[in-house]
PyMOL Python script that loads the backbone (N, CA, C, O; Angstrom):
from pymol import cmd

cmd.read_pdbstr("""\
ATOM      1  N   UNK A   1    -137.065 -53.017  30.097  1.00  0.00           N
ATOM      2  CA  UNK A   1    -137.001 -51.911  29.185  1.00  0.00           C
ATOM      3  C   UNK A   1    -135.603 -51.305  29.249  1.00  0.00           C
ATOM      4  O   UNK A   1    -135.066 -51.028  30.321  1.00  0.00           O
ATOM      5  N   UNK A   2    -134.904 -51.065  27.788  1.00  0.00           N
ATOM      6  CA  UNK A   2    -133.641 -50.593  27.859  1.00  0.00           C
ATOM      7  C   UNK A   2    -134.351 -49.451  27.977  1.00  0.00           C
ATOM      8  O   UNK A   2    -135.552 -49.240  27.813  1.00  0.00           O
ATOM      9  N   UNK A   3    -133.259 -48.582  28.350  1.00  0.00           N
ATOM     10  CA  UNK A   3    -133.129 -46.788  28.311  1.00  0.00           C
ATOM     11  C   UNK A   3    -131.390 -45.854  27.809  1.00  0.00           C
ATOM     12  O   UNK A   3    -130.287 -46.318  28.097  1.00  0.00           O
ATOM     13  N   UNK A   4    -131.551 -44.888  27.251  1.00  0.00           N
ATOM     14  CA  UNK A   4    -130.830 -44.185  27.111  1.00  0.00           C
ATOM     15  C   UNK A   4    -130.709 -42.702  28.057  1.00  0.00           C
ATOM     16  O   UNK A   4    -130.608 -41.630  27.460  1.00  0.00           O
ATOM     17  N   UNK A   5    -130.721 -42.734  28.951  1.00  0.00           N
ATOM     18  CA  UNK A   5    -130.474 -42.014  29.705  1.00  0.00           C
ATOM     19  C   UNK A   5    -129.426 -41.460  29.828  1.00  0.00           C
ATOM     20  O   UNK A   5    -129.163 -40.375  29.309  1.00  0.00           O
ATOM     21  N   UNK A   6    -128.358 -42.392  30.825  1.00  0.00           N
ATOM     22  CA  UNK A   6    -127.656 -42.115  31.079  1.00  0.00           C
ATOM     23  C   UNK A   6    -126.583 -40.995  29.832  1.00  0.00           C
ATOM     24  O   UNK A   6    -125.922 -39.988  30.085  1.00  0.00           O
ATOM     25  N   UNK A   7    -126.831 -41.800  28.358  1.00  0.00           N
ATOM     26  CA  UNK A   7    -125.724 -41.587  27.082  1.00  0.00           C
ATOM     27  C   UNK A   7    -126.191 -40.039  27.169  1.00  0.00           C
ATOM     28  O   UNK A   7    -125.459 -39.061  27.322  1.00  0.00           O
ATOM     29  N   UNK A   8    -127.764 -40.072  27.017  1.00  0.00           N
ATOM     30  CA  UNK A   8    -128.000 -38.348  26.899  1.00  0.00           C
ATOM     31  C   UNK A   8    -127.556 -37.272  27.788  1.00  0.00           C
ATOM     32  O   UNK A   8    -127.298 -36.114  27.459  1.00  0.00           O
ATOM     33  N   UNK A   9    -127.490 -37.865  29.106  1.00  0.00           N
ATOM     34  CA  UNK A   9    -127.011 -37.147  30.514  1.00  0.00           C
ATOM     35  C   UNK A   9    -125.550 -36.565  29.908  1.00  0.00           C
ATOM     36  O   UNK A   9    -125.127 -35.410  29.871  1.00  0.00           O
ATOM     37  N   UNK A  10    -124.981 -37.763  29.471  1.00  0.00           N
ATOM     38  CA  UNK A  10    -123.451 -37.294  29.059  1.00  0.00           C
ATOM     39  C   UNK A  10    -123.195 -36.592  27.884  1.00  0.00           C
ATOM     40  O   UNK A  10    -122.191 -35.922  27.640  1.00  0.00           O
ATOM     41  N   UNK A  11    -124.136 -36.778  27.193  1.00  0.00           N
ATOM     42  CA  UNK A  11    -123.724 -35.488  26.368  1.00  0.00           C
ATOM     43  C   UNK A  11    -124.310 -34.239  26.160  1.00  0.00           C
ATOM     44  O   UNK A  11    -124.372 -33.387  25.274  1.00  0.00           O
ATOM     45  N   UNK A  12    -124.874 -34.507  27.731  1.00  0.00           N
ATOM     46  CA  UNK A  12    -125.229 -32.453  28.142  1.00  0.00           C
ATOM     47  C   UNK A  12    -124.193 -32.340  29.350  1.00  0.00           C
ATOM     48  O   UNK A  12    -124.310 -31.427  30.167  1.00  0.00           O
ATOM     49  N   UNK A  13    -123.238 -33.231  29.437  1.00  0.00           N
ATOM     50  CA  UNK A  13    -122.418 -33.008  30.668  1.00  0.00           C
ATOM     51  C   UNK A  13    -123.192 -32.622  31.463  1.00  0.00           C
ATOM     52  O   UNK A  13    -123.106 -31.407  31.640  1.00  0.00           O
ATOM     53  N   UNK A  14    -124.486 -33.482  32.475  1.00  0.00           N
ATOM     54  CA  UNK A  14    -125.509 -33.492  33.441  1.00  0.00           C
ATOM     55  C   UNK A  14    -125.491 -34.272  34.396  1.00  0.00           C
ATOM     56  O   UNK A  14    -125.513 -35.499  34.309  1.00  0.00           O
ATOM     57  N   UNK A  15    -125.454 -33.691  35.291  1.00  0.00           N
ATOM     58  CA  UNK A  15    -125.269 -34.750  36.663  1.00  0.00           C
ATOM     59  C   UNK A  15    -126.783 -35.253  36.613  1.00  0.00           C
ATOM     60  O   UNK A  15    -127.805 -34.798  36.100  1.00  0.00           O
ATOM     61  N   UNK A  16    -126.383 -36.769  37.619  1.00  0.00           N
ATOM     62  CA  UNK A  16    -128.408 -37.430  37.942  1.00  0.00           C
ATOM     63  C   UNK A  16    -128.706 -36.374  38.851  1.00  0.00           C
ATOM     64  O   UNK A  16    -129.838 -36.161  38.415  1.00  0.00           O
ATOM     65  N   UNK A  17    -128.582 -35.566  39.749  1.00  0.00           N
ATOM     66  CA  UNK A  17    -128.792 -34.318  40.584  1.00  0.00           C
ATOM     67  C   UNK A  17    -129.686 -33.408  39.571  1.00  0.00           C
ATOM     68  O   UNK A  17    -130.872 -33.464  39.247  1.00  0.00           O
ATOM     69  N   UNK A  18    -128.600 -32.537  39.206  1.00  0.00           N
ATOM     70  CA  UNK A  18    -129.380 -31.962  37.950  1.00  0.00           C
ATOM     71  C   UNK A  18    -130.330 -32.340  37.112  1.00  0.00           C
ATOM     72  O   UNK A  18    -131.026 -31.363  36.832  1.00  0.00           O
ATOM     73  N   UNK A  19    -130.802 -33.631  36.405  1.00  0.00           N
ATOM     74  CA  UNK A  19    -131.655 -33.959  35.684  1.00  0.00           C
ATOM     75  C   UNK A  19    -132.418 -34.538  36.760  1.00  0.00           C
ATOM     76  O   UNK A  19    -133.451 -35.020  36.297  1.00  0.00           O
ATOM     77  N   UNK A  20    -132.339 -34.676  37.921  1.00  0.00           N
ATOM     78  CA  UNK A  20    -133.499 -35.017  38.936  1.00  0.00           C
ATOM     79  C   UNK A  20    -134.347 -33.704  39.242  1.00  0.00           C
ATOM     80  O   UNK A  20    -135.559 -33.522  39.129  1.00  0.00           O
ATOM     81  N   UNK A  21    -133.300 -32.813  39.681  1.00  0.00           N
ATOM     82  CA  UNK A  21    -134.415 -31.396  39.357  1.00  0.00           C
ATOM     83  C   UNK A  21    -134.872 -30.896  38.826  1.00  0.00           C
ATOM     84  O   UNK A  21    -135.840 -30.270  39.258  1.00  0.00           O
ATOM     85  N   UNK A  22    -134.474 -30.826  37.475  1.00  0.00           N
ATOM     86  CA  UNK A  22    -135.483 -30.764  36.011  1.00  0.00           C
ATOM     87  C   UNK A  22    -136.810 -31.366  36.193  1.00  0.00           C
ATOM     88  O   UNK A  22    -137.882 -30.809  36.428  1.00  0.00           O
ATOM     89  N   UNK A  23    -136.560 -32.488  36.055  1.00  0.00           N
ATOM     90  CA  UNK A  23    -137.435 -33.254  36.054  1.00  0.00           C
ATOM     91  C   UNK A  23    -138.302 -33.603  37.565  1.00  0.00           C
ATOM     92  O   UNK A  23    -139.128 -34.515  37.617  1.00  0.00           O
ATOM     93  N   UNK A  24    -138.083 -33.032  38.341  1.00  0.00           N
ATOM     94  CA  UNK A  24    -138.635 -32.934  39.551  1.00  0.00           C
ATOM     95  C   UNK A  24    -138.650 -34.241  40.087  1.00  0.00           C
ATOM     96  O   UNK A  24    -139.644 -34.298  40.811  1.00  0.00           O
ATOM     97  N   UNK A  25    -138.100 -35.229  40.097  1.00  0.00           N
ATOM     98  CA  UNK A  25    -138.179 -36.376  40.680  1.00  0.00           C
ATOM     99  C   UNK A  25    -136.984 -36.580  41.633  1.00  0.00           C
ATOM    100  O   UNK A  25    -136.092 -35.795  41.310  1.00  0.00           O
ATOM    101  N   UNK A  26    -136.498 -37.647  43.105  1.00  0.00           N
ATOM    102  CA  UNK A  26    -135.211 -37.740  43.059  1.00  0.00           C
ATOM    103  C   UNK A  26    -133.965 -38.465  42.436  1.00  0.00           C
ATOM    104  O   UNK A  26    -133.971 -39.535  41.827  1.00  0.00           O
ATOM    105  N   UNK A  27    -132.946 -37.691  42.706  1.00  0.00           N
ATOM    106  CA  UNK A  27    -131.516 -38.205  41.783  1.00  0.00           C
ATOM    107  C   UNK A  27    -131.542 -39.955  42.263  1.00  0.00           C
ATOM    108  O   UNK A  27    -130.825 -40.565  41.469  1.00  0.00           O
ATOM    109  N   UNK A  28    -132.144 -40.887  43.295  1.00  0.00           N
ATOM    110  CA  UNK A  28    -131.878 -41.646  43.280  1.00  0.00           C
ATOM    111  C   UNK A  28    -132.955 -42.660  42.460  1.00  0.00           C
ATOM    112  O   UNK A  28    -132.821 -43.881  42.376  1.00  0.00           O
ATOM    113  N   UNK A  29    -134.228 -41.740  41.785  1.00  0.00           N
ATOM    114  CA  UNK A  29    -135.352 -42.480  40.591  1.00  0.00           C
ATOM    115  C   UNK A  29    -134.434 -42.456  39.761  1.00  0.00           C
ATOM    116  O   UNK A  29    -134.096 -43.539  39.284  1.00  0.00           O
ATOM    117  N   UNK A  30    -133.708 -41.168  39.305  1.00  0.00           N
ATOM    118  CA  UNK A  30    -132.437 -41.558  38.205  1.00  0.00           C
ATOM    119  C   UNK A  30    -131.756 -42.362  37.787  1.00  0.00           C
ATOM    120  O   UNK A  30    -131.632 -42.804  36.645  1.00  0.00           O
ATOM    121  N   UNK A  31    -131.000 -42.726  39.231  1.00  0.00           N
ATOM    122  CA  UNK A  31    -130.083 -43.692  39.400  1.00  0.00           C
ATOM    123  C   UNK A  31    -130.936 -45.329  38.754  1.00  0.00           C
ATOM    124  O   UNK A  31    -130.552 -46.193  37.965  1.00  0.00           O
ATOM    125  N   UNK A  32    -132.271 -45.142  39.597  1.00  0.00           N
ATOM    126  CA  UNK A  32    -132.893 -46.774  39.551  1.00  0.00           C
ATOM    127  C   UNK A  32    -133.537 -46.531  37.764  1.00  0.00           C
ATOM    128  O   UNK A  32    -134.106 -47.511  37.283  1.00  0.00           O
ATOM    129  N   UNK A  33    -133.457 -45.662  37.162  1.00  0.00           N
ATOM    130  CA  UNK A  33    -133.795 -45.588  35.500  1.00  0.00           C
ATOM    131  C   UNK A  33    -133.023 -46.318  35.148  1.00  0.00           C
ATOM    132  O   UNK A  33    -133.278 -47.439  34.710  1.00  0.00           O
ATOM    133  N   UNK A  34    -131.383 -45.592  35.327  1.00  0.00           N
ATOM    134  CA  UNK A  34    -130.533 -45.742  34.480  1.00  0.00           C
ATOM    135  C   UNK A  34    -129.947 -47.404  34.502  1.00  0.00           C
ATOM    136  O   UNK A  34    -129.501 -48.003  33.523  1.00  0.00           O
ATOM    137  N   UNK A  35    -130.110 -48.021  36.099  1.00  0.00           N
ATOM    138  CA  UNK A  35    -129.639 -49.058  36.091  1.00  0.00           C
ATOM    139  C   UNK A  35    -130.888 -50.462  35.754  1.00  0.00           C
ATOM    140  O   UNK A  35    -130.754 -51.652  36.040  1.00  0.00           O
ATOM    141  N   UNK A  36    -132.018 -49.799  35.091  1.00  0.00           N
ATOM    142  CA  UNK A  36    -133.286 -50.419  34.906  1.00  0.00           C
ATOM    143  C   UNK A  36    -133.627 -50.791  35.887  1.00  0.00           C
ATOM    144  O   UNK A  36    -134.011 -51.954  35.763  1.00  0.00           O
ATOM    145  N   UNK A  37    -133.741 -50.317  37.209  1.00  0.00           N
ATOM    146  CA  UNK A  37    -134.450 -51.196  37.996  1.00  0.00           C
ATOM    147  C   UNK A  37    -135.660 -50.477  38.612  1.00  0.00           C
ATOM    148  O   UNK A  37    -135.990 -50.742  39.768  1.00  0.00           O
ATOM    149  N   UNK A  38    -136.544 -49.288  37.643  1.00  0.00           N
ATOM    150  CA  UNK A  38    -137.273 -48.476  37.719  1.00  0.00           C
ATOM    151  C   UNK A  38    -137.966 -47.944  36.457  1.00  0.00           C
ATOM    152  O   UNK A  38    -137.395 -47.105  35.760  1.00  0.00           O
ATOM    153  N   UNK A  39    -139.437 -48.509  36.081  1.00  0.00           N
ATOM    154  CA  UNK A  39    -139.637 -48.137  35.015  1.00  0.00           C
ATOM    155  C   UNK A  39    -140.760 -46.683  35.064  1.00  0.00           C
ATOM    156  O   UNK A  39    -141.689 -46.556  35.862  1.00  0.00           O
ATOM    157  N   UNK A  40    -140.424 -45.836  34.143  1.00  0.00           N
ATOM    158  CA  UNK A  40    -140.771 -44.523  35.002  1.00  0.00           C
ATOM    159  C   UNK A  40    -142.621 -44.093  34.115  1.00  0.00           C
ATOM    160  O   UNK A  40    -143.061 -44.752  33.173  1.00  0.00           O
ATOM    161  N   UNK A  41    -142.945 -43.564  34.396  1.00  0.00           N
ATOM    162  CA  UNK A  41    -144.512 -43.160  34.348  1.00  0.00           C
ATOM    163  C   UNK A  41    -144.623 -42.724  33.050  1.00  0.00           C
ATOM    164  O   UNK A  41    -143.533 -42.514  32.518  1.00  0.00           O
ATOM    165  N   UNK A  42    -145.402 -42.560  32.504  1.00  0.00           N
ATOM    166  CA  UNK A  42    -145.552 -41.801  30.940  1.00  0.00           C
ATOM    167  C   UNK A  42    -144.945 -40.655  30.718  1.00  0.00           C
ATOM    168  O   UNK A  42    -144.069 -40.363  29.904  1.00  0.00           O
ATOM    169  N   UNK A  43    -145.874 -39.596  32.079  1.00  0.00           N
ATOM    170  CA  UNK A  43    -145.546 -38.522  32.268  1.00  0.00           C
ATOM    171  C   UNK A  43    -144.054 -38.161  32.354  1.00  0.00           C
ATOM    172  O   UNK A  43    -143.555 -37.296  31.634  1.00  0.00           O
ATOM    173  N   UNK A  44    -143.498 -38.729  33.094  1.00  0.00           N
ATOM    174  CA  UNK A  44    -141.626 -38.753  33.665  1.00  0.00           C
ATOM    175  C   UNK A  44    -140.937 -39.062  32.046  1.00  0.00           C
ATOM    176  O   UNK A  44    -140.002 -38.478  31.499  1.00  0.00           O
ATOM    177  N   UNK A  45    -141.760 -40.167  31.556  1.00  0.00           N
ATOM    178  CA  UNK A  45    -140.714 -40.698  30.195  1.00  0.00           C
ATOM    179  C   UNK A  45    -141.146 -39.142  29.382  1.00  0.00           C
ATOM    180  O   UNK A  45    -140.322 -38.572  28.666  1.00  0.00           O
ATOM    181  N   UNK A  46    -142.163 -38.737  29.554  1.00  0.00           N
ATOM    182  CA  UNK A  46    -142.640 -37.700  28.397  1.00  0.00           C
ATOM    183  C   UNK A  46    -141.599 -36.584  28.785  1.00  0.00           C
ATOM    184  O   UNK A  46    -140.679 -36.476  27.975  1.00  0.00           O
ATOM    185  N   UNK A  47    -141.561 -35.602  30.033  1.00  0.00           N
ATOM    186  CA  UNK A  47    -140.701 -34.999  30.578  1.00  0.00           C
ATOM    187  C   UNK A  47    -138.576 -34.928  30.295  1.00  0.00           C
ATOM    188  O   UNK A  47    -137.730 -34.054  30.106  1.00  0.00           O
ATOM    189  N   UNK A  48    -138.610 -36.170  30.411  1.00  0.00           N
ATOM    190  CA  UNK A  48    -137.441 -36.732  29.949  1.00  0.00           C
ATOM    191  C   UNK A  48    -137.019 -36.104  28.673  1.00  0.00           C
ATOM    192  O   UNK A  48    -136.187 -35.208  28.532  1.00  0.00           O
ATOM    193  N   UNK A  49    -137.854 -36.825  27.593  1.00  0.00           N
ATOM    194  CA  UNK A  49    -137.526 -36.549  25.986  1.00  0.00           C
ATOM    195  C   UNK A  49    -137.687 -35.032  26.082  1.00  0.00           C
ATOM    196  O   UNK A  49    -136.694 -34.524  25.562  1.00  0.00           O
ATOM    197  N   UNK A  50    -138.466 -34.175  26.498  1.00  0.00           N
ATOM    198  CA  UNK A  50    -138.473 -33.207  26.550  1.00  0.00           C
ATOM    199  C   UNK A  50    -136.997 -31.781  26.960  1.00  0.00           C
ATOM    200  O   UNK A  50    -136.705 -30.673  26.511  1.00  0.00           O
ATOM    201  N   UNK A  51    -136.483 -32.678  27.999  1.00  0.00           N
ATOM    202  CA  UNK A  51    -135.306 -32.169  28.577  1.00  0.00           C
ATOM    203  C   UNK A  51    -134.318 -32.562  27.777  1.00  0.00           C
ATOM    204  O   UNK A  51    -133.461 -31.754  27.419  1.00  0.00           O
ATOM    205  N   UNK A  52    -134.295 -34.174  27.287  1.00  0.00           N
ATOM    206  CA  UNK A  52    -133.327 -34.080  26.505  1.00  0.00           C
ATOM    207  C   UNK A  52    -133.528 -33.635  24.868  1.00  0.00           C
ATOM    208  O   UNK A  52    -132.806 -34.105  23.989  1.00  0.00           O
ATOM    209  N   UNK A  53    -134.611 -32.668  24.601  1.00  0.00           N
ATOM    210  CA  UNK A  53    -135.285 -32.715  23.033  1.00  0.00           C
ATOM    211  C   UNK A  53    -134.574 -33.903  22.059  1.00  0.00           C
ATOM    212  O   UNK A  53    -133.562 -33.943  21.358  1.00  0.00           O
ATOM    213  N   UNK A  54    -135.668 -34.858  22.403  1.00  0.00           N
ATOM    214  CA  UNK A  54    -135.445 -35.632  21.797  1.00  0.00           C
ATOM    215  C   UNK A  54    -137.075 -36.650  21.575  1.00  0.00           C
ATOM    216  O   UNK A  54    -138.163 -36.222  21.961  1.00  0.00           O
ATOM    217  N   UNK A  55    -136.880 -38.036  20.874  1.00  0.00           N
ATOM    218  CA  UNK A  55    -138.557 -37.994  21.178  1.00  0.00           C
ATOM    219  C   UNK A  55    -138.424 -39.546  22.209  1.00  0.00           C
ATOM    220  O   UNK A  55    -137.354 -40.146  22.321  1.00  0.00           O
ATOM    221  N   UNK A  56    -139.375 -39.878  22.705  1.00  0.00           N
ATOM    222  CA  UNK A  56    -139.517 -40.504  23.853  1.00  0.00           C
ATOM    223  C   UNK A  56    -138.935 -42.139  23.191  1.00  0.00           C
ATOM    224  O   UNK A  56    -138.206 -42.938  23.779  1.00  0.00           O
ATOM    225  N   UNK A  57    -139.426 -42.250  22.064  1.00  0.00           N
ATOM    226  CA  UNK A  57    -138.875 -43.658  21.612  1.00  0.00           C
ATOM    227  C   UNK A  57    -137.413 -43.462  21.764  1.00  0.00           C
ATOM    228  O   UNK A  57    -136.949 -44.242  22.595  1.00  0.00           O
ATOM    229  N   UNK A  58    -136.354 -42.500  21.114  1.00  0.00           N
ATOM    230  CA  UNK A  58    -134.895 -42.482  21.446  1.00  0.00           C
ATOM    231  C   UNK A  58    -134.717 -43.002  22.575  1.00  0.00           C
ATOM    232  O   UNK A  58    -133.978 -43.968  22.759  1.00  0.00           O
ATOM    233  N   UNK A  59    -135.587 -42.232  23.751  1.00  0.00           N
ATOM    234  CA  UNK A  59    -135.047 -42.866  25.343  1.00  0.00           C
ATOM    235  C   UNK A  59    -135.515 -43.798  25.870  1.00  0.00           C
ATOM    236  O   UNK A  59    -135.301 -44.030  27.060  1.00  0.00           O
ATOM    237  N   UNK A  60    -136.332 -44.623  25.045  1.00  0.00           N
ATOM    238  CA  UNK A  60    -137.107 -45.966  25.672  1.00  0.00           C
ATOM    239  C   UNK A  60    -137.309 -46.856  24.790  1.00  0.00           C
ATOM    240  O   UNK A  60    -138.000 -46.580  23.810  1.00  0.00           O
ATOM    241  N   UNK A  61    -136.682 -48.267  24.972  1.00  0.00           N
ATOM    242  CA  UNK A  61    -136.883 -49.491  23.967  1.00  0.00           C
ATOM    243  C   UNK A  61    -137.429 -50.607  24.535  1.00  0.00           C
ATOM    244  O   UNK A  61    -136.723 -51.178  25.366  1.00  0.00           O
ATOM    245  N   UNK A  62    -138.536 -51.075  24.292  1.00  0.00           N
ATOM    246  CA  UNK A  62    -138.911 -52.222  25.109  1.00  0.00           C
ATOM    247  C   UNK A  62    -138.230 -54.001  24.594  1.00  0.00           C
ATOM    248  O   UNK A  62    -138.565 -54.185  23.424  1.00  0.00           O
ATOM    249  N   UNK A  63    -137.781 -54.688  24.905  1.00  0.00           N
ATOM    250  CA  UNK A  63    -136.972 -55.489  25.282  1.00  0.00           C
ATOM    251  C   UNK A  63    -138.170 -57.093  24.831  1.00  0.00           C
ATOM    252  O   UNK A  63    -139.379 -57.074  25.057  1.00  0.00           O
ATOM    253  N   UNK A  64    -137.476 -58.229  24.232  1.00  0.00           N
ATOM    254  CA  UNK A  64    -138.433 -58.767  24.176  1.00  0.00           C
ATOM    255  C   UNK A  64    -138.997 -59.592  25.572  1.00  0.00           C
ATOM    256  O   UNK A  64    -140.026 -60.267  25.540  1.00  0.00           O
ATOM    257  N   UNK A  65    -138.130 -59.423  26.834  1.00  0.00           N
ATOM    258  CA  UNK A  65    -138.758 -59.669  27.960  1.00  0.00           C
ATOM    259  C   UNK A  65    -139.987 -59.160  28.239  1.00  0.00           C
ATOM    260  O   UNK A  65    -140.930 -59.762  28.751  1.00  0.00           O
ATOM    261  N   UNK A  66    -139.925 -57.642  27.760  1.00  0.00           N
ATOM    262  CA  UNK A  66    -141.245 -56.965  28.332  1.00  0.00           C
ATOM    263  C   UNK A  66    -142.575 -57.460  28.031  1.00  0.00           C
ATOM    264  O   UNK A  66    -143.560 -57.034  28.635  1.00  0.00           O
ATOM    265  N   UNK A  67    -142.645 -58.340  27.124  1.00  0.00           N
ATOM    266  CA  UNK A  67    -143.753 -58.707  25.935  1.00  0.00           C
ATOM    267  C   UNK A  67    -144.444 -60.075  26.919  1.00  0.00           C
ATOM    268  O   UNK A  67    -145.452 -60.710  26.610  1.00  0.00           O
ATOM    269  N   UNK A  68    -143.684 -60.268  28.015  1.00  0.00           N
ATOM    270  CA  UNK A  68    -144.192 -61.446  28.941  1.00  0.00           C
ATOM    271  C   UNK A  68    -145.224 -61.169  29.961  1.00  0.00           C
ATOM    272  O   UNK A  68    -145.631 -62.074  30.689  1.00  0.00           O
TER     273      UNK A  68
END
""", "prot")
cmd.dss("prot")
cmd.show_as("cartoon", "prot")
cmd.util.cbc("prot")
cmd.orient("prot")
């Protein structure tokens, strides 16, 4: 699963720190989002779009790997 994370982080000028405490999770689930090697819960993806108002499809694209 691609993600847009990170692009949104940067254009709230947001550290993974900061959007780890938002989002109550730690800065290093961030880290494993952004570099896909962590695919995050409904709830977390729902939370996310929320912080970044935006809607959850913007920050999550599933990949045609995922379909395996």
């Amino acid at each position: 699963m691609k993600n847009n994370i990170k692009v949104e982080r940067a254009k709230m000028n947001m550290t993974q720190a900061r959007l780890a405490e938002m989002s109550e999770v730690s800065r290093q689930t961030i880290n494993a989002m952004e570099l896909g090697k962590y695919v995050p819960s409904t709830l977390l993806a729902l939370k996310l779009a929320k912080i970044f108002d935006t809607d959850v499809r913007e920050l999550f694209e599933l990949e045609k790997s995922d379909w395996k």
